[in-house]
C-alpha positions as CSV (number, residue, x, y, z in Angstrom):
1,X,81.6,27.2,44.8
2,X,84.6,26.2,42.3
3,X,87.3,24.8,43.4
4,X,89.8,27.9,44.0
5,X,92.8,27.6,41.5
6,X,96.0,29.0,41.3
7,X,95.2,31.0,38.3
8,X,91.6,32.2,39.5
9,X,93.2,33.4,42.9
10,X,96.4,35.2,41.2
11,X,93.4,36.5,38.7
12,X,91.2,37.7,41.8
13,X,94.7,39.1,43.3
14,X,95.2,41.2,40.0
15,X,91.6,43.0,40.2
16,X,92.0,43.6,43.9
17,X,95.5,45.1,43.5
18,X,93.8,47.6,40.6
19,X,90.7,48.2,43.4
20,X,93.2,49.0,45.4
21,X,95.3,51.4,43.3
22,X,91.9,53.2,42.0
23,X,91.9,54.6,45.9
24,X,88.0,54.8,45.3
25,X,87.5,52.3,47.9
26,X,86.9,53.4,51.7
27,X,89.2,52.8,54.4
28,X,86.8,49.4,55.4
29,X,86.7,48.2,52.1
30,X,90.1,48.9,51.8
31,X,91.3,46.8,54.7
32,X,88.7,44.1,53.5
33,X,90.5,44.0,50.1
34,X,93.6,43.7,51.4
35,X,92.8,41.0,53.8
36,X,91.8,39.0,50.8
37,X,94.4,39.8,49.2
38,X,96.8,38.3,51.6
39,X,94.9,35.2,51.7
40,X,95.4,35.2,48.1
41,X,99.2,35.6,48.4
42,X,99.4,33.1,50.9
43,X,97.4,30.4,48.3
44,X,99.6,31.6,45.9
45,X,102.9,30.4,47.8
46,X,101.6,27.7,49.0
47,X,100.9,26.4,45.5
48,X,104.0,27.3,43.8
49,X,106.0,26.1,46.7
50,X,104.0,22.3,45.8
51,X,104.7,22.7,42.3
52,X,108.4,23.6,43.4
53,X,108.7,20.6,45.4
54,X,107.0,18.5,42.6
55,X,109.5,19.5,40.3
56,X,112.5,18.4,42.9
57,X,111.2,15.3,42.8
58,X,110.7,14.8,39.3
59,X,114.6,15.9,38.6
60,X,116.0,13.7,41.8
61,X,114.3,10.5,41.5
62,X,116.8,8.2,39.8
63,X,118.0,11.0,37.7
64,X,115.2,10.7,35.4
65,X,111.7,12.8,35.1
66,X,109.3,10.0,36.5
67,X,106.3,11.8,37.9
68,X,106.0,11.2,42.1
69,X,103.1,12.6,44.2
70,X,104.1,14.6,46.5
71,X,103.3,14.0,49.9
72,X,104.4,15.9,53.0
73,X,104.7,12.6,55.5
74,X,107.1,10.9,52.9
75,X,108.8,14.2,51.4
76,X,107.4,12.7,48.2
77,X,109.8,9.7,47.9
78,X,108.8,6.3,47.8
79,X,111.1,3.3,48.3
């Protein structure tokens, strides 16, 4: 299996979202589709909210744009 990117699942999210819309699917399928679809979201967030955090650290460190890995036990920042 590929590694799931943010592109790929806000790709998959766009053909589920039209699935959905078409209102050809069942009511099971339905609910399937939009289970997966909230996963999707949730991927989504949670990727934009590490690139958000990315670029924080990229503006604050010593006013300059040095690149910092971002790491949730040191907030990023390293002495």
């Amino acid at each position: 299996m590929a590694k799931r990117t943010f592109e790929n699942a806000l790709t998959k999210l766009d053909r589920i979202t039209a699935e959905l819309e078409q209102g050809d699917l069942g009511l099971d399928n339905s609910l399937k589709k939009f289970d997966e679809g909230v996963q999707l979201v949730q991927f989504c967030n949670e990727k934009l909210e590490e690139a958000r955090s990315q670029v924080e650290l990229l503006l604050k460190k010593n006013d300059t744009l040095t690149a910092t890995p971002f790491t949730e036990k040191s907030g990023g920042m390293s002495d």
